[in-house]
C-alpha positions, 0 to 999 in steps of 0.5 A: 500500500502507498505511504500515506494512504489508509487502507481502511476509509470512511465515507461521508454521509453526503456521498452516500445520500448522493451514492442512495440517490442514484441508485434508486434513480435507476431502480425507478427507471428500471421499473419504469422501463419495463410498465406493461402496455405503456407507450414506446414515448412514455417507455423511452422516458425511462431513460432520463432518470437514470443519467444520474452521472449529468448531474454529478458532472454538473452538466447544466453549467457546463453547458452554459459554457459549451455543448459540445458545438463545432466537434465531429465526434466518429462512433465506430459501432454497431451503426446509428439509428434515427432515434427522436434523441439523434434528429439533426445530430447525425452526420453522412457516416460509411458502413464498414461492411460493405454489405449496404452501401453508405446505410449506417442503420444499427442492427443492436441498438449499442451504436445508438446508445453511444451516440446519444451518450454523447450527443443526444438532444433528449427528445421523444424521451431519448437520452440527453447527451453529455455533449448535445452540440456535437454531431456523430459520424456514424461508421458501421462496422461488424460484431458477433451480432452481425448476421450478414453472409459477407462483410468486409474482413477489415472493416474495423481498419477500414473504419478507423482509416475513413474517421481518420479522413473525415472532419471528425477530431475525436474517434469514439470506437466502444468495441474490441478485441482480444488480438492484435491486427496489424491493418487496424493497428496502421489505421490507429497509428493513421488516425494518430499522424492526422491529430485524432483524439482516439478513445476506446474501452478496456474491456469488461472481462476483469474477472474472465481473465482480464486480458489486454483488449485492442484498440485500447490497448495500442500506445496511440489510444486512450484506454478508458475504464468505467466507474460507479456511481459511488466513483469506484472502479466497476468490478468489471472493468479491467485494469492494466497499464492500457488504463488511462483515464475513467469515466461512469459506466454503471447504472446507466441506461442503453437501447434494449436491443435493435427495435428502439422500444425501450431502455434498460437500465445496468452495466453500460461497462467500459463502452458508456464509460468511452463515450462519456470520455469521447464526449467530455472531450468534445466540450473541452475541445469545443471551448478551446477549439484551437487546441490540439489533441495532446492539449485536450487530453492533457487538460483531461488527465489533470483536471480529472476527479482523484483524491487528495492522496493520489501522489502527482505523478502516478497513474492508477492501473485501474482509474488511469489519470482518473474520471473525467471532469470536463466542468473542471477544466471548462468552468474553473480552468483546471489544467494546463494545455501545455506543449501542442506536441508533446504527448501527455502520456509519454512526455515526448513529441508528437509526429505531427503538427501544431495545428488544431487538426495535429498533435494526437497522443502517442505513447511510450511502448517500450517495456517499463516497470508494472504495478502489482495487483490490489488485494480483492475486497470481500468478493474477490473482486475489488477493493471497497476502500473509500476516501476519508471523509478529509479527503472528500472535503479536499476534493470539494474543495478542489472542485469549488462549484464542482464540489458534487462532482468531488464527492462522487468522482473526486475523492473516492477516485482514490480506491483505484485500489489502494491496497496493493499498491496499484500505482506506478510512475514509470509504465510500459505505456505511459507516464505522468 
């Protein structure tokens, strides 16, 4: 365990009204979704509730400031489908696949719920995005799900490639993969040379194996971990030196399956958690659209909620820099942009340019020292420690108007789990 840190913490009573609220928000529209003979309207409505982390972001201050307006936002996914959430947000997109032409229609409902995630209006009950001023292009690319006799057999390269060419600045992918392609790692490494901020999921196997999935896990991309709403890691996620920042990924609520009917409400995992973080992304870029993807992403890392003993320097094989908290950077100024190319992660310069359309992050592969696992809590899984109640004051108070957003991604942030020692300054793919 890190000097310094208690492995045993307590929990303020605030956090826990708030950590009580949201979980009752999502059983309320858990059950809502599923009212017998209710409308598709009024079934759809269910959804709302349960974004319980807009709130704890302070979303409607941030948008006071920005919604996201100018940033194209790519969604590499199961295609996009024309919810009343998406009306006027959905740009000309390409289907990966090659079984339909240019038709993006979602054959799952993922690719929806991620696009609503991040830039859904609400409407007809939809979901509201964290960034409703940004618009989507939609790249369909296959999964298991896809029923098609013939598909391209490189749709994913494919994909990244033409998001890579597009006007988009961030590339939002909520899929992966187990094994290492060498045509979809030269798209990554593409999309990087042309100043694209790529943000995909670690996975959701942490307790199946926990084995490094791609695109995450290539040094050009920003691997993202789901939090609680009680700002622990999921239990699900998984954790490695491929984790570089974390975002909310329980409780949350997605499309049901492809007939767009209703919302359920559960573990959104690590593919909500990417597209929040594509999302906050999009409002930071947004406010400071002359910025280039280092400078954003670098803003990102140090304005991100952690607690008061997590040591500058370190980074949490579990939570990464730690969660997002897009109202700090944009509201109070937390973090500095820095070097335009100087990569945030490795501390090296960049292949490409100044230019707000350069400068995406590339980081450091070469083999460094790992930090050891945590010791699992009382279900094998994680550890329950949670700040104290010091440190929830000190994140609030870091986080000044933001103080609810400290309390719940603040100072619990610090259970990235600090029984193990799960921290390390020197990392085979990053450092602070």
């Amino acid at each position: 365990m890190t000097a310094g840190m208690s492995q045993v913490r307590k929990r303020s009573g605030s956090y826990a009204w708030r950590r009580d609220l949201a979980r009752t928000v999502a059983v309320v529209g858990a059950l809502a979704m599923g009212t017998v003979g209710a409308s598709p309207a009024a079934v759809a409505a269910a959804g709302q509730p349960s974004q319980w982390y807009l709130d704890a972001m302070r979303a409607e201050e941030i948008w006071k400031s920005t919604t996201g307006e100018g940033i194209k936002v790519a969604v590499i996914d199961t295609g996009v489908a024309s919810t009343a959430s998406l009306k006027g947000q959905v740009l000309k997109g390409l289907d990966a696949t090659e079984t339909d032409g240019d038709a993006t229609d979602d054959y799952t409902g993922h690719g929806t719920t991620m696009a609503e995630l991040i830039a859904g209006t609400g409407k007809g009950g939809g979901l509201r995005g964290l960034a409703p001023g940004a618009k989507i292009i939609p790249m369909r690319v296959a999964t298991e799900d896809f029923k098609a006799e013939k598909s391209h057999a490189w749709d994913r390269s494919v994909a990244i490639r033409a998001a890579a060419d597009s006007d988009a600045r961030i590339i939002s992918m909520s899929l992966g993969g187990q094994f290492l392609e060498a045509r979809e790692k030269e798209a990554v490494e593409y999309a990087q040379e042309k100043g694209k901020l790529f943000f995909a999921p670690v996975g959701n196997s942490a307790k199946k194996g926990n084995k490094a999935e791609y695109p995450a896990n290539y040094p050009e991309v920003v691997g993202v971990a789901a939090s609680d709403p009680e700002g622990e890691v999921a239990d699900t996620s998984q954790h490695g030196d491929f984790v570089d920042i974390a975002a909310p990924g329980v409780d949350t609520p997605f499309w049901c399956d492809e007939t767009f009917s209703k919302y359920c409400v559960g573990n959104g995992g690590t593919s909500t958690a990417t597209a929040l973080a594509s999302a906050s992304a999009a409002l930071i870029w947004s406010a400071n659209p002359d910025w280039t993807a280092n400078q954003v992403l670098r803003v990102m890392f140090e304005s991100a909620g952690r607690g008061d003993d997590w040591k500058p320097g370190t980074v949490s094989n579990y939570l990464g820099h730690g969660i997002v908290r897009p109202n700090a950077a944009i509201n109070r100024g937390i973090g500095k942009p820095g070097d335009p190319d100087v990569s945030p992660l490795t501390n090296e310069r960049t292949t490409a340019g100044g230019s707000s359309d350069a400068g995406a992050p590339s980081k450091d592969s070469s083999d460094g020292s790992a930090s050891s696992p945590p010791k699992p809590g009382a279900d094998g899984a994680k550890d329950t420690a949670t700040g104290t109640d010091a440190d929830t004051a000190n994140a609030a108070k870091d986080s000044g108007d933001d103080s609810q957003l400290g309390l719940i991604l603040g100072g619990a942030a610090l259970v990235a789990v600090l029984a193990g020692g799960a921290f390390a300054v020197v990392r085979r793919r990053h450092s602070a």
